[in-house]
TORKOL-4160 file (C-alpha; in steps of 0.2 Angstrom, whole numbers, padded with zeros to 4 digits, m for minus):
76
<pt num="1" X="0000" Y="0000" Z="0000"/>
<pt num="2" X="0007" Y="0018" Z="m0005"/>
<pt num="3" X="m0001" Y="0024" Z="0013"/>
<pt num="4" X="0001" Y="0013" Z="0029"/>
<pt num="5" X="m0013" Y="0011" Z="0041"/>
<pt num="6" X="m0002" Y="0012" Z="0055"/>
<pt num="7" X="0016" Y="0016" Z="0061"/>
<pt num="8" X="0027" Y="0009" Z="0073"/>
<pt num="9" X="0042" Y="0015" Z="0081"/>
<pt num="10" X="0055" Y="0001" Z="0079"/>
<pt num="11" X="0071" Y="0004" Z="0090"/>
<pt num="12" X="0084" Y="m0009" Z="0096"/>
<pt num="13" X="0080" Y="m0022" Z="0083"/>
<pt num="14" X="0089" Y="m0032" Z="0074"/>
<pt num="15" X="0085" Y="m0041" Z="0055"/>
<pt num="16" X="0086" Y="m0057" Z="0048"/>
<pt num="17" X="0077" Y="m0064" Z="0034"/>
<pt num="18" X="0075" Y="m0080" Z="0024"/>
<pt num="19" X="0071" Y="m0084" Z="0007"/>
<pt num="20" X="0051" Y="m0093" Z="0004"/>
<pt num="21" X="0044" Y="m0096" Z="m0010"/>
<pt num="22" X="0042" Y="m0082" Z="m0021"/>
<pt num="23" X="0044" Y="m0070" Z="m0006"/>
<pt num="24" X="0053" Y="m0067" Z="0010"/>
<pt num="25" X="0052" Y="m0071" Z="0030"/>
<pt num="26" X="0057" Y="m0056" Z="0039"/>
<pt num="27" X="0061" Y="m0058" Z="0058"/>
<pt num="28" X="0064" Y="m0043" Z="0070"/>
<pt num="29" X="0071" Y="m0047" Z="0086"/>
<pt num="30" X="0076" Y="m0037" Z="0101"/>
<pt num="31" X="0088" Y="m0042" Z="0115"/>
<pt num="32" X="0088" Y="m0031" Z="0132"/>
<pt num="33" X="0103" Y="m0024" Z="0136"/>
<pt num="34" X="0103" Y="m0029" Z="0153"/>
<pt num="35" X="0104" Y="m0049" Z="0155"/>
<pt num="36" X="0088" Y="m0053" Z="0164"/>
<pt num="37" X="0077" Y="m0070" Z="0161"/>
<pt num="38" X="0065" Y="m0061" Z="0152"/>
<pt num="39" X="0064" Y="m0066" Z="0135"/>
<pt num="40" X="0066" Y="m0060" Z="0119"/>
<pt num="41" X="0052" Y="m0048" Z="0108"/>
<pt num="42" X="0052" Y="m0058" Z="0092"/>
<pt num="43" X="0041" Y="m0051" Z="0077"/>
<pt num="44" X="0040" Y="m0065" Z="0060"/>
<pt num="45" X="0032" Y="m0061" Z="0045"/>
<pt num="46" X="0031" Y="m0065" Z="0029"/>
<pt num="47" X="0029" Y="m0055" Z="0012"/>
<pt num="48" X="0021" Y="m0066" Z="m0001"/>
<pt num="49" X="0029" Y="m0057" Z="m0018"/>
<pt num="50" X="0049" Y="m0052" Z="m0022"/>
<pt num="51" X="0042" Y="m0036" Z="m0025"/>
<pt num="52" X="0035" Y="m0030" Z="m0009"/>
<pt num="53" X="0048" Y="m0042" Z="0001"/>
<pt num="54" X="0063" Y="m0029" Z="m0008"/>
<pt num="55" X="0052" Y="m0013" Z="m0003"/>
<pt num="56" X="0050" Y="m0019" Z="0016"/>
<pt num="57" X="0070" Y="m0026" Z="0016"/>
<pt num="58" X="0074" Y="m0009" Z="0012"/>
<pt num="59" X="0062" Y="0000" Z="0023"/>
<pt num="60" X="0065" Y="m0009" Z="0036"/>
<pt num="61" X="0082" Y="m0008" Z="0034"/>
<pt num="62" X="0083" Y="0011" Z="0032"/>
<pt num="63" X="0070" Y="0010" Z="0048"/>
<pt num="64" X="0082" Y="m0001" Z="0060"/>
<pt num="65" X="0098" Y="0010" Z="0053"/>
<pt num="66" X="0106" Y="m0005" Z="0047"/>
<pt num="67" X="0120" Y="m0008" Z="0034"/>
<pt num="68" X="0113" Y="m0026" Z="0027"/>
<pt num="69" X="0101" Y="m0037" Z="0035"/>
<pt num="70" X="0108" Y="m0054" Z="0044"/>
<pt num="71" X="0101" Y="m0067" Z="0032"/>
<pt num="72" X="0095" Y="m0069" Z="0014"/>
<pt num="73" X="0091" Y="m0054" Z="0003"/>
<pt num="74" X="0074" Y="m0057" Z="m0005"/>
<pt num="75" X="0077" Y="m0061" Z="m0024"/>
<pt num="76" X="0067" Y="m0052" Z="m0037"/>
């Protein structure tokens, strides 16, 4: 969609992401600085076509301030 419904202030994350079938599987986690038992925040999502997978790599990206995501590029 050219205009998001909502937005989200993503700090602290990082990126991986994993080749599917005609897409991508995008997985944000964030670690607390601090070592406590508490877990993880985790967010996995997948985009169905290469096309809207190499808009949200580089958005997110761009978003999370990163210089390349820790995984597999989406392939067009």
């Amino acid at each position: 969609d050219e205009k998001p419904s909502d937005l989200h202030v993503i700090f602290g994350f990082d990126m991986s992401t994993q080749d599917a079938d005609n897409g991508c599987i995008f997985e944000l986690r964030h670690r607390n600085q601090i070592q406590t038992d508490r877990k993880d925040k985790v967010i996995i999502f997948r985009v169905e076509r290469s096309g809207s997978a190499e808009k949200w790599l580089k958005a997110l990206t761009d978003g999370l301030g990163l210089q390349e995501p820790n995984g597999h590029a989406p392939e067009s």
